[in-house]
N, C-alpha and C positions, 0 to 999 in steps of 0.2 A: 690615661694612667701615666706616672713619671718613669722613665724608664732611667733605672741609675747604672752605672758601669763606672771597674775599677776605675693815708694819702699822699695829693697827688705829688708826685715829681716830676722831673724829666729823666729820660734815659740819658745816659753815657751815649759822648758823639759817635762815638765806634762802634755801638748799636747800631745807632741812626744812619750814619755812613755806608758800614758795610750788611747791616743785615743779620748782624753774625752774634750771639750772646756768648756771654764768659762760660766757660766750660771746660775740658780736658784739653790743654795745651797738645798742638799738634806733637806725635809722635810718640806721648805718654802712653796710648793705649799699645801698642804694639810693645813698648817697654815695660811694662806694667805685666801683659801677658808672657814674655819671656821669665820674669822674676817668678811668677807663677806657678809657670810649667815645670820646674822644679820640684815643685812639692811633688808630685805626680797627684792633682788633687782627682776629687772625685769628682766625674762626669753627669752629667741629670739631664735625659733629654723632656722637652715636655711636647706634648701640639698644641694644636692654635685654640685658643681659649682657655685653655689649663691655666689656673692657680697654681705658681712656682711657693706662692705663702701665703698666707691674710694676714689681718691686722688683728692681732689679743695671742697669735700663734707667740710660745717661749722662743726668743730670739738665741740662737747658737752659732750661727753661721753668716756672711758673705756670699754671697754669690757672683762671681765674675760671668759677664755675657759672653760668650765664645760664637755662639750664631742665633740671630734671629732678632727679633723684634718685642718690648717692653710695653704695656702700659703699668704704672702705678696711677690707686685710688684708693679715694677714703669714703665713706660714707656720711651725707649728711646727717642731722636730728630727724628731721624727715623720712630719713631711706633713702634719697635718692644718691646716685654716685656722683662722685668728681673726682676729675682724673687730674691729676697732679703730675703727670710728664711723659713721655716715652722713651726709653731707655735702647739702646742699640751694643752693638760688638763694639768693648772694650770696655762699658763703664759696668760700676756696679751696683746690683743691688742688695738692700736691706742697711747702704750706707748711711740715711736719715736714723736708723734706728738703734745704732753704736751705743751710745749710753743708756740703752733701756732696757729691759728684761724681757719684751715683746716687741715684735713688727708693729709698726703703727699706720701700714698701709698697707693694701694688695696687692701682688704683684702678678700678671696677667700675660702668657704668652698672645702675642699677635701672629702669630704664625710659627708654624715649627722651630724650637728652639733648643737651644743649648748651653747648661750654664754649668761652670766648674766652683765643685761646692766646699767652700772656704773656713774650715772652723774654726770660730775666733780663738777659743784656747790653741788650736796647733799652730795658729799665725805668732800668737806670742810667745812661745817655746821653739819654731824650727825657723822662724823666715822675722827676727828683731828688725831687721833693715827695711819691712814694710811699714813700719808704723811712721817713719817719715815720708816715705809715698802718700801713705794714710791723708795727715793732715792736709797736704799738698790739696788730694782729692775732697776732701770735706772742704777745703777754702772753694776749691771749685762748684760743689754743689750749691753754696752760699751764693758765691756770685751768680749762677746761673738762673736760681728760685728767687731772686731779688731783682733780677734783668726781667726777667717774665713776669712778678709783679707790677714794676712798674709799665712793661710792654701793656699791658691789662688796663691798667689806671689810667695811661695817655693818649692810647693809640686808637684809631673808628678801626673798623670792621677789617676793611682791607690791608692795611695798614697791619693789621697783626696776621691775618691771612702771609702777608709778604715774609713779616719776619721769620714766620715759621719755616716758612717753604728755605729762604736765606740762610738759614739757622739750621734745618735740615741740610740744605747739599753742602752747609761748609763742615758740617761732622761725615756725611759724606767722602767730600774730599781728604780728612784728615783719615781715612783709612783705606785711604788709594783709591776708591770709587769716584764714577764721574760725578763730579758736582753740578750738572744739566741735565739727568735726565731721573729722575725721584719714581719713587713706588711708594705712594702710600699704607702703609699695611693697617692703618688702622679705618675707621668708616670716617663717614661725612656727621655723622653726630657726634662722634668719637672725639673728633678734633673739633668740634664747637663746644662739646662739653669743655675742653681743654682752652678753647679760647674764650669761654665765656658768652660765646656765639649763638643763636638757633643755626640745626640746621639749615634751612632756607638761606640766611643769612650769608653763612658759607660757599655755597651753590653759588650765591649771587656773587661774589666775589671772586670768583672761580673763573665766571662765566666774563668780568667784565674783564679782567685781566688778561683773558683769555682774548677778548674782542679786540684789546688795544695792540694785540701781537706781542705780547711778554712773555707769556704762556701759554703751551698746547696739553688741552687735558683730554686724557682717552681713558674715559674708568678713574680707576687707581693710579696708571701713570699720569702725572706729570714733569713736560719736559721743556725747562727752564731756557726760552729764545733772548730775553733781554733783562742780563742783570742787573744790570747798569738801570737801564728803564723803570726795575723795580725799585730801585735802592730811592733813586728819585723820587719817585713816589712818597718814599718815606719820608723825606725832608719838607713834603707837601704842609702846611697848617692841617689843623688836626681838629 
């Protein structure tokens, strides 16, 4: 229950270099949350597997991540899911769906969360100075869904395994967390659905990375021994 209270290309060298996709400038998301907390928005806690929205719901609101863990999906013609990203403390969601009259994806807690609930009419009457953060943040989402397209298009198996995990502890890092030691909160299909991966596939990528001394995987954590080693990797032929 919600509980509420008041083709192909190449990547960018600096993908491939550091690991790391285009995304919210360090330091945006803590400043983004201060501009916020103004508003005294409203609070929405959810737990783990809760639908915070779906996709055809009437779009009214933003929602800023305050704590917890994100998947976004769509649905194929089929029925089957694809999950279009994971979302963390600071960014936000129902941003893809700004110019529409509906969500155009689901948004899915991974574990207990918490998100302050943003309605776009009160953003354009009480807080005008957001709408330049706004675009800022939409340029970001562009770059980041076009990093990961291509991440998709170029890269084998492991190779996007790396990015992710890179890609993860450096949004990590950008909110003061260690960027070496990860919790995945989502599952091992979860993230091959997202990488385009099987299961199995993932596993295996897990495990060799793991063999070479780059990474120790216990469960859900993993905790990142050789950045460097991994980045390498990525400059490997593909």
């Amino acid at each position: 229950m919600l509980d509420t209270t008041p083709a192909v290309a190449t990547l960018p060298p600096a993908a491939i270099h550091h690991g790391r996709l285009a995304g919210i400038p360090a330091g945006a998301a803590t400043d983004l949350e201060g501009l916020l907390a103004g508003l005294a928005p409203q609070r929405r806690r959810l737990e783990a597997r809760e639908y915070l929205f779906r996709a055809g719901q009437p779009r009214h609101s933003l929602f800023f991540i305050h704590a917890g863990f994100f998947k976004t999906c769509i649905l194929s013609e089929d029925g089957r899911e694809k999950i279009t990203g994971f979302r963390m403390r600071g960014e936000l969601l129902g941003i893809d769906s700004l110019d529409m009259p509906c969500y155009t994806c689901d948004a899915v807690a991974l574990d207990f969360g918490e998100v302050w609930e943003l309605p776009t009419a009160r953003l354009h009457t009480d807080l005008p100075e957001f709408h330049e953060r706004l675009t800022a943040l939409l340029a970001s989402e562009i770059r980041r869904d076009w990093s990961w397209m291509l991440a998709l298009a170029t890269l084998n198996a492991e190779q996007r395994v790396i990015t992710f995990l890179l890609d993860l502890a450096s949004r990590l890092e950008r909110l003061g967390f260690s960027a070496r030691d990860l919790l995945l909160r989502m599952t091992r299909a979860e993230l091959g659905n997202f990488l385009a991966l099987q299961l199995e596939t993932v596993t295996r990528a897990l495990s060799r990375l793991q063999a070479q001394g780059l990474i120790d995987v216990q469960r859900r954590a993993v905790r990142i021994d050789d950045a460097d080693g991994l980045r390498r990797l990525l400059m490997e032929p593909r």
